[in-house]
FIBA-497692 format. One record per residue (C-alpha): x, y, z. Coordinates in steps of 0.2 Angstrom, whole numbers, plus 2048, in hexadecimal, padded with zeros to 3 digits. Layout:
<atoms>
+------+-------+-----+
: east : north :  up :
+------+-------+-----+
:    X :     Y :   Z :
...
+------+-------+-----+
</atoms>
This chain:
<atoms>
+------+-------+-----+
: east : north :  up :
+------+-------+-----+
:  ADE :   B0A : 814 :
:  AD1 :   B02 : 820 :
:  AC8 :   B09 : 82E :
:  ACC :   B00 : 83D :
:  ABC :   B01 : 84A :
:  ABB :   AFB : 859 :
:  AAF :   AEF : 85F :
:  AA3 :   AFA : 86C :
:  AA4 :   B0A : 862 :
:  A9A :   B04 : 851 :
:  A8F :   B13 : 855 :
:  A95 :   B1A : 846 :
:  A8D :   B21 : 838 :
:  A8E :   B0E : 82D :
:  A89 :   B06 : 83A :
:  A77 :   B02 : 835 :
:  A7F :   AF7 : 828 :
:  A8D :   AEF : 831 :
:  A8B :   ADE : 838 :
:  A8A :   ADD : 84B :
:  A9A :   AD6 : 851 :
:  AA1 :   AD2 : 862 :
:  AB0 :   ACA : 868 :
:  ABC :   ACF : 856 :
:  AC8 :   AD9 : 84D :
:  AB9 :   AE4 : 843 :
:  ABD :   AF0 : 834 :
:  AB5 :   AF7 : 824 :
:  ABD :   AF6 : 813 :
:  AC0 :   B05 : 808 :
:  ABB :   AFD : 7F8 :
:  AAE :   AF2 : 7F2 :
:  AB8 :   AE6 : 7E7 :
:  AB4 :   AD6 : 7F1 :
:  AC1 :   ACD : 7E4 :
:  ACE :   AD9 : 7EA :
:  ACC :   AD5 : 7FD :
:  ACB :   AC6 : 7FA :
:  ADB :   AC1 : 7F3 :
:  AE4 :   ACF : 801 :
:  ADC :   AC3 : 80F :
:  AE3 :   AB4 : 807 :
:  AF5 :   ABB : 807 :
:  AF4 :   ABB : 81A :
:  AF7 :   AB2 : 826 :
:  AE8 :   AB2 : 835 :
:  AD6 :   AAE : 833 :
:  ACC :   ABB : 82D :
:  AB6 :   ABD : 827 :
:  AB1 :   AC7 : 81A :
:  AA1 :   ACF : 81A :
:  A95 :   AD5 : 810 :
:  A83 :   AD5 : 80E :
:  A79 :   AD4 : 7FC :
:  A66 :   AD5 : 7F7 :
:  A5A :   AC6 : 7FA :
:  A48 :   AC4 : 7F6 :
:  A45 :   ABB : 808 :
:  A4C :   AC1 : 81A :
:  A5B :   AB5 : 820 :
:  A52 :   AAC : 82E :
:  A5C :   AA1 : 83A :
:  A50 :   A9E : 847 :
:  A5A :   AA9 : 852 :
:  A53 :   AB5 : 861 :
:  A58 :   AC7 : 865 :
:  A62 :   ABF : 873 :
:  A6D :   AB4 : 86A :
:  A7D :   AB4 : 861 :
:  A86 :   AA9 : 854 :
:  A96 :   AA6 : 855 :
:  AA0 :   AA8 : 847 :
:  AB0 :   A9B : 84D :
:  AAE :   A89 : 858 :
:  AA4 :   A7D : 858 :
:  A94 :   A87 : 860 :
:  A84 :   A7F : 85A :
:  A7E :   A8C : 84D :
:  A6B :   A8D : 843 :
:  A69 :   A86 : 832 :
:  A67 :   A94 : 823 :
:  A54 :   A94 : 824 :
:  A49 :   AA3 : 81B :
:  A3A :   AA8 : 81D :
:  A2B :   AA6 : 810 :
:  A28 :   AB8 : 80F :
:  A30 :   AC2 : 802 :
:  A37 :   AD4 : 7FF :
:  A41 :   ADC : 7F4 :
:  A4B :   AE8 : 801 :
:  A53 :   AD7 : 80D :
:  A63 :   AD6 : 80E :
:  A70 :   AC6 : 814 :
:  A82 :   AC8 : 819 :
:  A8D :   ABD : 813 :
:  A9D :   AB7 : 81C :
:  AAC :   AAE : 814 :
:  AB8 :   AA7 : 81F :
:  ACB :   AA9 : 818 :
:  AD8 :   A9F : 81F :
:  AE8 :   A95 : 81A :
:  AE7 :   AA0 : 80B :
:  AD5 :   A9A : 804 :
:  AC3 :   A9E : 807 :
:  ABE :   A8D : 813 :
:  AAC :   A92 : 81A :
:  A9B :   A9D : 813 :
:  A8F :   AA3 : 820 :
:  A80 :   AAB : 81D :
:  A76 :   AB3 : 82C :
:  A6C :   AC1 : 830 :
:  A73 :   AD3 : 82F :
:  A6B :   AD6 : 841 :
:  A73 :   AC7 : 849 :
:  A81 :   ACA : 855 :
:  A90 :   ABE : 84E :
:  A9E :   ABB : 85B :
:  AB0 :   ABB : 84F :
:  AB8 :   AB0 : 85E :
:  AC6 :   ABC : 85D :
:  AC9 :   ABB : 84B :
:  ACA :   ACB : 83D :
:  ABC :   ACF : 834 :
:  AB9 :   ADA : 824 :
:  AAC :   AE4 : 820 :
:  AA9 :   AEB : 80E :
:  A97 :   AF5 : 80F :
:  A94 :   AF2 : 7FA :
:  A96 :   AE4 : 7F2 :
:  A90 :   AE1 : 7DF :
:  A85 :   AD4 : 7E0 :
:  A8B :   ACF : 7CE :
:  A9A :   ACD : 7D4 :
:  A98 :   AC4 : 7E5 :
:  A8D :   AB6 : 7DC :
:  A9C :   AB3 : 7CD :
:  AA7 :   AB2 : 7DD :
:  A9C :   AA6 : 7E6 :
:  A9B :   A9C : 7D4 :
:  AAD :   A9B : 7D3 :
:  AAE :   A94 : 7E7 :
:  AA1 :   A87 : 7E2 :
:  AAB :   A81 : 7D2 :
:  ABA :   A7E : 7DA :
:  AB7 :   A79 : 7EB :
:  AC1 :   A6C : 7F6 :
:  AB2 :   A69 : 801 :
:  A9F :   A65 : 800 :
:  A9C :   A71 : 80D :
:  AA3 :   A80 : 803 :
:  A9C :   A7B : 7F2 :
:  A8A :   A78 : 7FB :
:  A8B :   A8A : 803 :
:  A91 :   A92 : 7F4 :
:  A85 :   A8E : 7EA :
:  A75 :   A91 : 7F7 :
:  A7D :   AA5 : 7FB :
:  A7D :   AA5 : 7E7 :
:  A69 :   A9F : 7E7 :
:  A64 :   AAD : 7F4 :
:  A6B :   ABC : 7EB :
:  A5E :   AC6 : 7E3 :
:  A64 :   ACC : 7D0 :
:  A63 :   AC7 : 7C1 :
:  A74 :   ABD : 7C0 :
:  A70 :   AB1 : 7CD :
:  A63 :   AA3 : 7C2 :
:  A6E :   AA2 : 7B4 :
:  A7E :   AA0 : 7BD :
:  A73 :   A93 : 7C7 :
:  A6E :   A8A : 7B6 :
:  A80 :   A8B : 7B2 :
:  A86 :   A82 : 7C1 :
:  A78 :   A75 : 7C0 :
:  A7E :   A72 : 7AC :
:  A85 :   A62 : 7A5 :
:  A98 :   A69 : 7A7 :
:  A99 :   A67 : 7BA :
:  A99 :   A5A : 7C6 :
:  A89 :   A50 : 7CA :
:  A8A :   A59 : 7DC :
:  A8A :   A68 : 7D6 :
:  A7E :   A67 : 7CB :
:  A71 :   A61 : 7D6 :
:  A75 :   A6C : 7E5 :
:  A73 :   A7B : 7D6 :
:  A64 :   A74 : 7CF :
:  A5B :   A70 : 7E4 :
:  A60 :   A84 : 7E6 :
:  A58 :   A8A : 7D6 :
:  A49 :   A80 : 7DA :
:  A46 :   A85 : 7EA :
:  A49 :   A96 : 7EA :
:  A45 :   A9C : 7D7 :
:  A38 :   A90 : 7D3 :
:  A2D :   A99 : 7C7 :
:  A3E :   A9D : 7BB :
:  A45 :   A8D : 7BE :
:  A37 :   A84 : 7B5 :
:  A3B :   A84 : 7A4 :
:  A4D :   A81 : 7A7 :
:  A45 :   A6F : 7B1 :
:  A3B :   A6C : 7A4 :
:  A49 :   A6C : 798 :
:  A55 :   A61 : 7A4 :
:  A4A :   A52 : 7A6 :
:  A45 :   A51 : 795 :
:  A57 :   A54 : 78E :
:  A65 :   A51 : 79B :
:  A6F :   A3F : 798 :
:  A72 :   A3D : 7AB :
:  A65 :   A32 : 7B3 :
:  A6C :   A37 : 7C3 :
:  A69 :   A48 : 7C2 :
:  A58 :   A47 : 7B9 :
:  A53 :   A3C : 7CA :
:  A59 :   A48 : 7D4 :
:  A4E :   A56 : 7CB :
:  A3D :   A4E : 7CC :
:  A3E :   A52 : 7E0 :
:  A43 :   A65 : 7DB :
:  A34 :   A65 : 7D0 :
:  A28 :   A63 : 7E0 :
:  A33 :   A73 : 7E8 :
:  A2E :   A7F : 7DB :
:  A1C :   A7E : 7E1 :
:  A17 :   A82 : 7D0 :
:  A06 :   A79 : 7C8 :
:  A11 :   A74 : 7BA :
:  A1B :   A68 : 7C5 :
:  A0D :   A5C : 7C5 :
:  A0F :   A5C : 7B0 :
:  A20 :   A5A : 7AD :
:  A20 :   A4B : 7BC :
:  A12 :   A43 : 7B4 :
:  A1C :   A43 : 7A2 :
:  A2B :   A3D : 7A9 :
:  A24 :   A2F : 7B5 :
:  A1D :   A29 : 7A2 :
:  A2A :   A2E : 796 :
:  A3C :   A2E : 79F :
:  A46 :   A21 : 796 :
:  A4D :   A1C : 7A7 :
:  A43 :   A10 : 7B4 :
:  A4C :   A1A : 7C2 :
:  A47 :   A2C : 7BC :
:  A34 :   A25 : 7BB :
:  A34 :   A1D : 7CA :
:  A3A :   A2F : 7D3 :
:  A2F :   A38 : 7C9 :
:  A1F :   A2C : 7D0 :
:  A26 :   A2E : 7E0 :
:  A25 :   A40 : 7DF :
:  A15 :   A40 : 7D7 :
:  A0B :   A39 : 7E7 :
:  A0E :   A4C : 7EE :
:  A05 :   A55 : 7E2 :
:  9F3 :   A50 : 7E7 :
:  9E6 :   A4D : 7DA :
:  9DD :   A3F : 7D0 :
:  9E6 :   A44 : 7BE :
:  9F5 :   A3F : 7CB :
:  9ED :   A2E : 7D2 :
:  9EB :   A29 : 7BF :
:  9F9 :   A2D : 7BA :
:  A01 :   A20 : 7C6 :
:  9F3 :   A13 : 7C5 :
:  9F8 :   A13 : 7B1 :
:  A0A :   A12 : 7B7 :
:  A05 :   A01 : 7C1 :
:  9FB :   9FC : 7B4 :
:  A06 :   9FF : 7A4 :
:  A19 :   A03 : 7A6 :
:  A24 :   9F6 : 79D :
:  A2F :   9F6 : 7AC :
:  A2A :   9ED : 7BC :
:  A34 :   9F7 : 7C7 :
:  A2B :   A06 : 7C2 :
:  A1A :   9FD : 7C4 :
:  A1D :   9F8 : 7D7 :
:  A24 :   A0B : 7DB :
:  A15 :   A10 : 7D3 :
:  A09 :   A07 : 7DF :
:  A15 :   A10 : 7EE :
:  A12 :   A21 : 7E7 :
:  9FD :   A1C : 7E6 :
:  9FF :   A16 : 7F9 :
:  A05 :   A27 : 7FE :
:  9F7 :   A30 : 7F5 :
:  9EA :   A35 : 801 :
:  9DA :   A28 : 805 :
:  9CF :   A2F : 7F9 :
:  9DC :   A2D : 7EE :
:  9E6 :   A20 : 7F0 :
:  9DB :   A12 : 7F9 :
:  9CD :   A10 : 7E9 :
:  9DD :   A0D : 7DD :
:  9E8 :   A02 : 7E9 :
:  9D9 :   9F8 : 7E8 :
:  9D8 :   9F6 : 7D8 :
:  9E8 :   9F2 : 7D3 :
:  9E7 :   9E3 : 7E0 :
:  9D8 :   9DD : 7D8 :
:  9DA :   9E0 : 7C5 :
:  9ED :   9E2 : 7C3 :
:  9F3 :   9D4 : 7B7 :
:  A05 :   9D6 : 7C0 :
:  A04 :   9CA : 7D1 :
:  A14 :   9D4 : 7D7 :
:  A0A :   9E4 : 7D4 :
:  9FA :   9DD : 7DB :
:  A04 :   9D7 : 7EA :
:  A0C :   9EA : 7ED :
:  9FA :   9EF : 7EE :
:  9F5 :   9E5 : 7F9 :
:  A04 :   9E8 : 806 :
:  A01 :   9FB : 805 :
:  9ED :   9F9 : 809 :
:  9F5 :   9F0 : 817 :
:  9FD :   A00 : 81E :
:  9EF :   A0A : 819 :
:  9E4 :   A13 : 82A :
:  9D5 :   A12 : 81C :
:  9C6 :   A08 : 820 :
:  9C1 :   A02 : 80E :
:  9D3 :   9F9 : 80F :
:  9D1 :   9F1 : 81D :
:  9C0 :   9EC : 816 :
:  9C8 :   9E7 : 807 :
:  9D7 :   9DD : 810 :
:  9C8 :   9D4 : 818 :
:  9C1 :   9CF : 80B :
:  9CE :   9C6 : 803 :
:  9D3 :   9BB : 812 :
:  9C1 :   9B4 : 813 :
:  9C4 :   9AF : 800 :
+------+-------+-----+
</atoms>
């Protein structure tokens, strides 16, 4: 049996961990098997929220104010799922799942502090939930969702749960079984919020994985690990990836990682790649590298390069370049 509680009397002795809801049908579940109330809010007929909160490593931060409230139902504005850079082992998120027409259709992830307005509709409380068991629930939403919007979600409450189930499910989403969209919004999630355990895993996808596509996509997730390794395995594939496209990604990324093993890196790509393509993008990555970096190599691609395409990409980016020693150099070669 559940215990009904009414909305102004939360006073009660869970109420510490009981989301702050106005404007709802509010009660707390007398079990904790999240599969369980699940499936009993399908079979009915109404809207209904289930809540419950899990461990994180970062606080849920929406850039909301003491003063505001987000509303659970309507098309009110509401603040992107944003966290903080600090982290902590004791956080906590709360996790609601919209149930209606007999199927989860919506994930929210907020604050356990925020006041949430139900917009009149029945939400469900259950005060544990086994981790474990909310992230395999959240990975079976993701595999079978009708909408991008569930599947994205899903898989980002899976990324901010903190136990030791929630990277190798996330390597198991992001694995050669799924769909290219899940894949990459498993690997984006693993990158950015497990980075230091999601290297090896990255490593092994770019050198191994048959989908061009995907191994693209993972050269910008390198650069949101913010591990020193990043620079290593970009500079390997921008030389070794069989695919022109994958090399030209992984140059691209490169020109964010500052340093002069990178600006050499790119300046032997102009120089030396069988692929032209990849020898023009290369000459875009130098032109984003910072002055000291970039200007000294532009310039000598334009003057020394033995491809005129290549030479003629240097000498358009030193055209947009603020640096002095291109406009010198621009100068220069007009008098010629």
């Amino acid at each position: 049996m559940r215990k009904m509680i009414l909305i102004s009397m939360l006073a009660l002795p869970l109420a510490a961990q009981q989301p702050k809801i106005q404007n709802g049908q509010f009660s707390v579940a007398s079990t904790s098997n999240l599969t369980n109330e699940i499936n009993t809010l399908k079979a009915g007929s109404s809207v209904s929220w289930l809540a419950y909160t899990i461990p994180t490593s970062r606080k849920i931060q929406n850039g909301w104010n003491s003063d505001s409230v987000a509303y659970l139902e309507g098309d009110h504005d509401r603040d992107r799922n944003d966290q903080s850079d600090s982290t902590h082992e004791s956080y906590r998120a709360l996790l609601l799942l919209r149930i209606a027409n007999h199927a989860v259709q919506t994930i929210r992830v907020e604050d356990p502090e925020r006041q949430l307005d139900a917009g009149g509709t029945k939400v469900e409380f259950l005060p544990t939930v086994d981790p474990a068991q909310s992230i395999a629930t959240l990975q079976s939403l993701a595999e079978s969702a009708t909408s991008n919007k569930l599947r994205d979600s899903s898989i980002f409450a899976i990324s901010i749960h903190s136990s030791t189930a929630t990277v190798p499910v996330l390597i198991a989403l992001a694995s050669a079984n799924h769909d290219l969209a899940v894949r990459e919004k498993a690997a984006f999630w693993l990158s950015t919020q497990h980075g230091k355990e999601a290297m090896p895993t990255l490593d092994t996808w770019l050198r191994d994985d048959k989908d061009d596509r995907f191994r693209e996509k993972l050269t910008f997730d390198l650069t949101l690990t913010r591990e020193p390794s990043a620079a290593d395995i970009l500079i390997r594939t921008a030389h070794q990836d069989a695919s022109p496209k994958v090399r030209k990604q992984a140059q691209f990324w490169m020109a964010n990682i500052v340093g002069k093993r990178v600006a050499g890196s790119l300046s032997d790509a102009a120089q030396n790649d069988p692929d032209e393509g990849v020898r023009k993008s290369a000459v875009f990555a130098l032109s984003r590298l910072p002055n000291d970096e970039g200007t000294p190599r532009l310039i000598e691609l334009a003057q020394n390069n033995k491809d005129a395409a290549v030479r003629k990409q240097a000498v358009f980016w030193l055209g947009q370049s603020n640096d002095p020693r291109a406009l010198e150099y621009l100068t220069q070669l007009v008098k010629r």
